[in-house]
C-alpha positions as CSV (number, residue, x, y, z in Angstrom):
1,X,16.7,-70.8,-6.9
2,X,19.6,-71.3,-9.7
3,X,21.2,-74.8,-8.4
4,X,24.4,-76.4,-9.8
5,X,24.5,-80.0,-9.6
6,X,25.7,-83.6,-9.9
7,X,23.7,-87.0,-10.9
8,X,24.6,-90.6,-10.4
9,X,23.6,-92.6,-13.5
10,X,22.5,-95.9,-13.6
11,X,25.2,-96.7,-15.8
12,X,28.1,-95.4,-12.9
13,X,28.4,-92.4,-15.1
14,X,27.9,-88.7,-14.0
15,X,25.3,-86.1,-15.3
16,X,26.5,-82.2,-14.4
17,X,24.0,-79.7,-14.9
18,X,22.3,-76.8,-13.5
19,X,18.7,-75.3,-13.4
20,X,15.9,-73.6,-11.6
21,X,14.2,-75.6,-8.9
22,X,12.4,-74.2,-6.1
23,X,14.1,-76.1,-3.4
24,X,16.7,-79.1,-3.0
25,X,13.5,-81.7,-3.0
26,X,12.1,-80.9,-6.1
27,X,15.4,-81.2,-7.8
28,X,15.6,-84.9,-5.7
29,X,11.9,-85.8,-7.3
30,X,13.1,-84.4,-10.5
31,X,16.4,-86.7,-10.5
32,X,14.2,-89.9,-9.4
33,X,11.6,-89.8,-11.8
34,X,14.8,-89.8,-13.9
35,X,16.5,-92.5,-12.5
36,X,19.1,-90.3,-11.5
37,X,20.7,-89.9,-8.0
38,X,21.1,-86.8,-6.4
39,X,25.5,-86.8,-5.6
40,X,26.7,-82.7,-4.6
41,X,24.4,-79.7,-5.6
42,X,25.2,-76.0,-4.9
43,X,23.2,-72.9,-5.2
44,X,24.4,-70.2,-7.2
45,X,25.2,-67.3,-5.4
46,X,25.6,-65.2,-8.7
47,X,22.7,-65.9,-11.0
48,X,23.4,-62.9,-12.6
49,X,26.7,-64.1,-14.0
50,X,24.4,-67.3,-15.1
51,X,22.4,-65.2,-17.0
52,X,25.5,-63.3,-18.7
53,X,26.7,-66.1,-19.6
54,X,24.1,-67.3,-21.1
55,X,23.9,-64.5,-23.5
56,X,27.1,-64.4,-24.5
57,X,26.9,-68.0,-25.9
58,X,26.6,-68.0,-29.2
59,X,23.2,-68.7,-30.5
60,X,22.6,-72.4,-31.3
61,X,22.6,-72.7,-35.6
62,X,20.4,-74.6,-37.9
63,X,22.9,-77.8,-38.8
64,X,23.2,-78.8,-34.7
65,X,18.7,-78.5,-34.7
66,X,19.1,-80.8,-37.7
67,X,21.6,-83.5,-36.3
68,X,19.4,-83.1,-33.0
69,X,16.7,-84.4,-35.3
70,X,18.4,-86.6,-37.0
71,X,20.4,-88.6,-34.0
72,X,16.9,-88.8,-31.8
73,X,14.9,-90.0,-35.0
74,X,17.5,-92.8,-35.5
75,X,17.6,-94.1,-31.9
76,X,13.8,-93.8,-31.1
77,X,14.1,-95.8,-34.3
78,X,16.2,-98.4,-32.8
79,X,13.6,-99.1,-30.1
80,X,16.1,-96.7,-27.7
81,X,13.4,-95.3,-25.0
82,X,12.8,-90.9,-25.3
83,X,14.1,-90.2,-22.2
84,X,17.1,-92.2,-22.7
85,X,17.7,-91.0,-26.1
86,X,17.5,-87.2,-25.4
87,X,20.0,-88.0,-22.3
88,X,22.4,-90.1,-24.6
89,X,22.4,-87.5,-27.4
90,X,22.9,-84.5,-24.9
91,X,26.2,-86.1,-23.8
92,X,27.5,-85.5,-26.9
93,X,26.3,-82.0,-27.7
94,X,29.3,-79.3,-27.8
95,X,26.9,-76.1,-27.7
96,X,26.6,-74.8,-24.3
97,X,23.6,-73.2,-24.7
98,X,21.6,-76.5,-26.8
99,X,23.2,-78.5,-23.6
100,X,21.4,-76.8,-21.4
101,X,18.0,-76.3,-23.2
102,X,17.8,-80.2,-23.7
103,X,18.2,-80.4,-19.8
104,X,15.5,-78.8,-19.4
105,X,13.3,-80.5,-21.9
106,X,14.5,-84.0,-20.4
107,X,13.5,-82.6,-17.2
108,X,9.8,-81.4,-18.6
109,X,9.6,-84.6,-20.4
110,X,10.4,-86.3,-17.1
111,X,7.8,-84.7,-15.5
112,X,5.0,-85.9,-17.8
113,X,5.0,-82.5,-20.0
114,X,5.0,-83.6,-23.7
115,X,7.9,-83.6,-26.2
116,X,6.0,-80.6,-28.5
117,X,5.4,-78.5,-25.2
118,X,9.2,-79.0,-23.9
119,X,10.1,-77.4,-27.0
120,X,8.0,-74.3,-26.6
121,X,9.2,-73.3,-23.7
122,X,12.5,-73.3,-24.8
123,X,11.4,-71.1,-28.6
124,X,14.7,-69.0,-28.6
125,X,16.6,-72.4,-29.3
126,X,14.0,-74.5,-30.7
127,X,12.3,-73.4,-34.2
128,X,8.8,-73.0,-34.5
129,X,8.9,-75.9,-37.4
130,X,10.2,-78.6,-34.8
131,X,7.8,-77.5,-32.1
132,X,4.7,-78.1,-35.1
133,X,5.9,-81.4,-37.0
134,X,6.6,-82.7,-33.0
135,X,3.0,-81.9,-31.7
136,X,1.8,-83.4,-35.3
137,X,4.2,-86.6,-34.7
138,X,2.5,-87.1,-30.9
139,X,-0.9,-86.9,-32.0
140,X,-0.6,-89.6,-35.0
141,X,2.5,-91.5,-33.1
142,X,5.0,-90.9,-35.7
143,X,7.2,-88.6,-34.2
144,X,10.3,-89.7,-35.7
145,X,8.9,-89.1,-39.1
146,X,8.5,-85.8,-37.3
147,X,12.0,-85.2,-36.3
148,X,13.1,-86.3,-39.8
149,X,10.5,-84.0,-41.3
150,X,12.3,-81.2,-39.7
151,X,15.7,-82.7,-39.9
152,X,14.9,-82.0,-44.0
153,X,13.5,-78.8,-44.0
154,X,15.7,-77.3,-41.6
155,X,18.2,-78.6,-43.6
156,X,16.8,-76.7,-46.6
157,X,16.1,-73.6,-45.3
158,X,19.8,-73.9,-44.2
159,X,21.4,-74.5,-47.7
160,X,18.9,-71.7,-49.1
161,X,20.3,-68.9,-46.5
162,X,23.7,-69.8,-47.2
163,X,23.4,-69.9,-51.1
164,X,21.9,-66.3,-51.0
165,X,24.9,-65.3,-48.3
166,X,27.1,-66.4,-51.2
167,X,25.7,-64.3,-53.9
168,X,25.8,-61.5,-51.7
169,X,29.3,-61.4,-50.3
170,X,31.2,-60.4,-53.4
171,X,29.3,-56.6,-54.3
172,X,29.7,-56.4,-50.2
173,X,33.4,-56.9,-50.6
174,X,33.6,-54.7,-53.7
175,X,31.7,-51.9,-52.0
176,X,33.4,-52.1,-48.8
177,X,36.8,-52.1,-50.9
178,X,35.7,-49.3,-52.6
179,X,34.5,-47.0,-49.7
180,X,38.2,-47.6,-48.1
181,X,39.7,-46.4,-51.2
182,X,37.8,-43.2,-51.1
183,X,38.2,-43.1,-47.3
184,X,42.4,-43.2,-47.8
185,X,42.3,-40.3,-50.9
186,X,40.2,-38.4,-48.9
187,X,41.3,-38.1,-45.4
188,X,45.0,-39.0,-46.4
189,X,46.0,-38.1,-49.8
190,X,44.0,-34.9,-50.4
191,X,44.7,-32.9,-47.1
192,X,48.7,-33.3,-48.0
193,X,47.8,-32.6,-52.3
194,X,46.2,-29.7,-50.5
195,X,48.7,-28.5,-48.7
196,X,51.4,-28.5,-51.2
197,X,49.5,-26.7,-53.2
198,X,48.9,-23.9,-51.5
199,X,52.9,-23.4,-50.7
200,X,53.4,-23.0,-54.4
201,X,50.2,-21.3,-55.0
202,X,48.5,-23.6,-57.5
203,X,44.6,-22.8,-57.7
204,X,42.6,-25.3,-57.2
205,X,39.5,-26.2,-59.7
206,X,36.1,-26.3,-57.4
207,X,35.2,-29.5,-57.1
208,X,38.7,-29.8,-55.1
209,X,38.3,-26.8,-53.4
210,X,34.1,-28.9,-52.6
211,X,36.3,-31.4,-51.6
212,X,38.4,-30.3,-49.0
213,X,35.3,-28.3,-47.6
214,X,33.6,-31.5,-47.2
215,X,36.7,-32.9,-45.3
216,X,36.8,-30.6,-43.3
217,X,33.4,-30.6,-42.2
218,X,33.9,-34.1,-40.9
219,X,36.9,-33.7,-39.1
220,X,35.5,-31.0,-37.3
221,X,32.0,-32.1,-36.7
222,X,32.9,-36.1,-36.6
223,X,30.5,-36.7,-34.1
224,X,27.5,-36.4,-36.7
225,X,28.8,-39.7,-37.8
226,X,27.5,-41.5,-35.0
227,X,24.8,-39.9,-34.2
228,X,23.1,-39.8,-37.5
229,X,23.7,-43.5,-38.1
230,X,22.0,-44.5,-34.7
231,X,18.9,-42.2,-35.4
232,X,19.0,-43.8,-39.0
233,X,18.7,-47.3,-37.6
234,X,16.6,-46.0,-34.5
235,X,14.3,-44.7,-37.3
236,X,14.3,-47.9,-39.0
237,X,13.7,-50.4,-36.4
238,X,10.5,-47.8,-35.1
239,X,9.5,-48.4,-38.5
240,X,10.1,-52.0,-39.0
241,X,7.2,-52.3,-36.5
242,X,4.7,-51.6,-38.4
243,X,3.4,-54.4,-41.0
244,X,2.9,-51.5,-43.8
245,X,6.1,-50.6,-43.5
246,X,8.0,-53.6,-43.5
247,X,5.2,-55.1,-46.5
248,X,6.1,-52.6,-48.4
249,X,10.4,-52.7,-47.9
250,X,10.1,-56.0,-49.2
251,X,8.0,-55.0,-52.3
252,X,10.6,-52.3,-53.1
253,X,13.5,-55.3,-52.2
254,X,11.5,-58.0,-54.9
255,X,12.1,-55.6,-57.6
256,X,15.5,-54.7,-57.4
257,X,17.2,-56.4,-60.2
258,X,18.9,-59.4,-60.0
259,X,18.8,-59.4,-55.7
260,X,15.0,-59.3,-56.2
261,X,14.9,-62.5,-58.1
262,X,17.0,-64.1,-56.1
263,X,15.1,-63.0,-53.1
264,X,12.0,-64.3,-54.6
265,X,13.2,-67.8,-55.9
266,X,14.7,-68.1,-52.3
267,X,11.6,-67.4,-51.2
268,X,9.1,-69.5,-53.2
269,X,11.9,-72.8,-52.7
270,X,11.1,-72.7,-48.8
271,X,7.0,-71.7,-49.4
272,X,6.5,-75.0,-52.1
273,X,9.2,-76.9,-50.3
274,X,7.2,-76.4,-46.7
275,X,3.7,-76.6,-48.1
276,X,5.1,-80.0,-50.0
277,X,6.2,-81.4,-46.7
278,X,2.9,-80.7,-44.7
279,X,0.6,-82.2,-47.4
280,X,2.3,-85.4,-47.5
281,X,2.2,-85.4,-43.5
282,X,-1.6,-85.3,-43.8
283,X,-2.4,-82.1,-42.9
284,X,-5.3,-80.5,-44.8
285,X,-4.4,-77.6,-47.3
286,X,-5.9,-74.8,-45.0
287,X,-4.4,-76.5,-42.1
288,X,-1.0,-76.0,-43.3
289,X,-1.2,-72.2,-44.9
290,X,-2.9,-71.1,-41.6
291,X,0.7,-72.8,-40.4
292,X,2.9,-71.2,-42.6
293,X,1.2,-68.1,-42.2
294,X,2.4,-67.9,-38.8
295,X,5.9,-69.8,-39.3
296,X,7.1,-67.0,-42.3
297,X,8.1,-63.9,-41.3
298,X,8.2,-62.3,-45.1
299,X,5.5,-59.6,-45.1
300,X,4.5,-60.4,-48.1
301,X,4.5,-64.0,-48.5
302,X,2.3,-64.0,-45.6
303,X,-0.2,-61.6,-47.0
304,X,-0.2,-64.1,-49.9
305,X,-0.9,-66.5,-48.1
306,X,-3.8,-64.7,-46.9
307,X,-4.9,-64.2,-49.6
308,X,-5.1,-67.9,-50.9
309,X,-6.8,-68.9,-47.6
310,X,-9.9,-65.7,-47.7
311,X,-10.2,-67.0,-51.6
312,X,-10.5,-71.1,-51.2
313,X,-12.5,-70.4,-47.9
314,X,-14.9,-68.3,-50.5
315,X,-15.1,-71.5,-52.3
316,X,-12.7,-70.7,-55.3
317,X,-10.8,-73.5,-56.1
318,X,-7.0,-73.6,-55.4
319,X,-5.4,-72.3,-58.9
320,X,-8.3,-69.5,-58.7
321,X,-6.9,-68.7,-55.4
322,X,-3.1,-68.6,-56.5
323,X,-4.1,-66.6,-59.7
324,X,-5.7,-63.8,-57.7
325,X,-2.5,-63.1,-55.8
326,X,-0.8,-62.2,-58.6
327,X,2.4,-63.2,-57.2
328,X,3.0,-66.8,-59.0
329,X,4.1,-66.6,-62.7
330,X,2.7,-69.3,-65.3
331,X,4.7,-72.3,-64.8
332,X,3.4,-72.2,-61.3
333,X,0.3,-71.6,-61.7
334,X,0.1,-74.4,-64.3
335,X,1.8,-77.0,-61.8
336,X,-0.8,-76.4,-58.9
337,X,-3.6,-76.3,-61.8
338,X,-2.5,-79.6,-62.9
339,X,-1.8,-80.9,-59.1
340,X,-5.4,-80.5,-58.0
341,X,-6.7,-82.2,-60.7
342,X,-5.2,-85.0,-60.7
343,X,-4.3,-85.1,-57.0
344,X,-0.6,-84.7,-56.7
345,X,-0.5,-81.8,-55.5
346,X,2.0,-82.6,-53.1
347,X,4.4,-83.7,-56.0
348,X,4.0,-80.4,-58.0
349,X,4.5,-78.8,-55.1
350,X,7.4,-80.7,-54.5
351,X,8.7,-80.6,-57.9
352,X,8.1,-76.5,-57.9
353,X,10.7,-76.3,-54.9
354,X,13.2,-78.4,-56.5
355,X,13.0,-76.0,-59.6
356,X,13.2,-72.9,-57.3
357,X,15.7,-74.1,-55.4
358,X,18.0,-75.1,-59.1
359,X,16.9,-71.2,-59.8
360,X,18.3,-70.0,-56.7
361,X,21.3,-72.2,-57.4
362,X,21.6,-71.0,-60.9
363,X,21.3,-66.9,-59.5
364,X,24.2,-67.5,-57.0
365,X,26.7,-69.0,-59.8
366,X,25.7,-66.4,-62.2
367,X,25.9,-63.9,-59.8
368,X,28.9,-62.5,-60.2
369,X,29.4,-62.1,-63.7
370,X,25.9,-60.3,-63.6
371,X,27.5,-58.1,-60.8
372,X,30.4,-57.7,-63.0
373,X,29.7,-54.5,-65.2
374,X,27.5,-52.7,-62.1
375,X,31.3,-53.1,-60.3
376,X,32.6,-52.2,-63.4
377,X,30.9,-49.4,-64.0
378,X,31.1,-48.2,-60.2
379,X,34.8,-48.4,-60.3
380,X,35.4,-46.5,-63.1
381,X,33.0,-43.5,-62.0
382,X,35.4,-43.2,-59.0
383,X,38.3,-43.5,-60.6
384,X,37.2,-40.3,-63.0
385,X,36.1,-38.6,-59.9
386,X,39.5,-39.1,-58.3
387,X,41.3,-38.3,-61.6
388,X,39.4,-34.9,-62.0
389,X,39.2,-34.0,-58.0
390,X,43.0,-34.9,-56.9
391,X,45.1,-36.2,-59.8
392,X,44.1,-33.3,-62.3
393,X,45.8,-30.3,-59.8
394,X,49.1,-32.4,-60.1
395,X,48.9,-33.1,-63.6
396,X,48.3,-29.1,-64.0
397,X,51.2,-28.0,-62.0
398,X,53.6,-30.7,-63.9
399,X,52.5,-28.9,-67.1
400,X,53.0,-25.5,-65.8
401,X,56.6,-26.6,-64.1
402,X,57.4,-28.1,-68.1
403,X,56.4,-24.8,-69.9
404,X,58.3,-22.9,-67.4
């Protein structure tokens, strides 16, 4: 049952929370192995409205996991007890839906369950990355070089997603500017140019008269609209399930210009950056693809992947393995070469993502002027289509009214 309560610290202060228990004694055990003494509890007689609420929270972003990390690393590395830390750090976390997914791991944790397993059974708000470095940190007793581990990548993978967010938002803008400019001459200017023209008889050249059939299509069949933009995405999500499909979407996305390489250099800054990060932790080489194999969601970097694992567990040595994928370009190929033979391969690796990641950089503050002439370009080809479709009637009929 969904209970609603209120714990007595040892402190004097007051812990309110709510969770499942499956009766009042339970929750008391729970509480004591915390320290904690029970003070009011109530069961909720709506759980549904819980569960409402709980997803209309907003979902928990990558910078509060990283100063998670970060604020339990530095207190566990003060000599402050776990428990204590995840209950002190909890007090101070705004996000509903974090709040309440750390009382549960202090609770799990309370019980005996490990730090690594907490985490898993709370995915949807704790990344996969976390839940690893964590079970990694417990087995070799240094989990807060754990937490900081992830602290750093997450934070990362965080300023990679936003750079590429940036370099997308201006053609977005353009576009959508552009579609609302078309929307207004269509389904505003033209059926009053049309109008007028047919009180003083003025004839109308065809790709007008194309035109106004169109609009009127869509005003009397409007309801297409809808329906053939939900079976559109219907038909892609059906499709997105299938590993072809989505393997070869991203292929098609890799070599679109410009997007593509920025996709790419995102890309390879969070594979080097990751695969940097797990060598120097001390996992093995095939330990940590067979990792990121299942942490990356990119079709096609994990078919890479793949691939390097099938060809160093045929015995070809790592470069051989990165050369067969034909994915890498020289410069990479030469870092890793050079990496495994002298054995700082977690450096190259490390100094491949700091390239990558000045590449991405580079892509999103060229980005516009590169976008430029495509806008440009686009722009103008609507502006001729306007001229020739709506302005050229009007500039006609001035002529005609001048001659006569």
């Amino acid at each position: 049952m969904q209970l609603s309560y209120c714990a007595l610290k040892r402190d004097g202060t007051t812990l309110n929370a709510k969770g499942t228990f499956e009766s009042v004694r339970e929750l008391m055990d729970n509480l004591a192995s915390q320290d904690l003494t029970l003070v009011s509890y109530r069961e909720n007689a709506f759980p549904v409205l819980d569960v409402l609420q709980g997803i209309m929270q907003p979902a928990v972003s990558r910078m509060e996991i990283v100063e998670l990390c970060e604020s339990l690393a530095s207190m566990i590395g003060s000599g402050l007890p776990l428990l204590d830390s995840m209950e002190t750090i909890t007090e101070t976390i705004k996000s509903g839906r974090l709040k309440e997914a750390m009382v549960e791991v202090i609770r799990e944790v309370a019980r005996g369950e490990s730090l690594s397993g907490s985490f898993s059974h709370n995915a949807k708000v704790f990344p996969e990355m976390l839940i690893f470095f964590c079970s990694i940190g417990e087995e070799t007793g240094t989990i807060q070089d754990a937490l900081n581990n992830t602290a750093a990548y997450l934070r990362k993978v965080d300023s990679i997603v936003s750079q590429v967010k940036r370099a997308f938002i201006y053609p977005c803008f353009v576009l959508f500017a552009m579609g609302c400019v078309m929307m207004f001459w269509l389904f505003f200017v033209l059926p009053q140019l049309v109008e007028t023209f047919k009180d003083i008889n003025v004839k109308l050249p065809e790709i007008t008269l194309k035109l106004v059939r169109f609009v009127a299509f869509i005003e009397t069949n409007w309801y297409l609209i809808p329906v053939v933009a939900g079976a559109f995405i219907g038909a892609a999500v059906f499709l997105a399930r299938f590993d072809k499909v989505r393997l070869a979407a991203t292929k098609i996305a890799y070599r679109v210009p410009v997007a593509g390489d920025l996709l790419k250099a995102s890309t390879l800054t969070l594979f080097f950056s990751s695969l940097a990060l797990m060598i120097r932790s001390g996992l093995t080489l095939t330990r940590s693809l067979d990792v990121l194999a299942g942490i990356f969601k990119n079709p096609l970097l994990r078919t890479v992947i793949r691939k390097i694992q099938a060809e160093t567990a045929s015995g070809n040595s790592l470069i051989e393995s990165f050369r067969s994928t034909s994915f890498f370009d020289n410069v990479t190929l030469k870092m890793v070469s050079v990496g495994e033979k002298t054995g700082t391969l977690d450096q190259r690796l490390g100094f491949l993502a700091d390239t990558y990641q000045e590449k991405t950089s580079r892509f999103v503050e060229t980005a516009g002027k590169m976008i430029e002439p495509i806008v440009m370009v686009l722009s103008g080809g609507l502006f001729i289509f306007i001229v020739i479709s709506l302005i050229g009637p009007v500039y006609d009929l001035m002529s005609q009214l001048g001659g006569g």
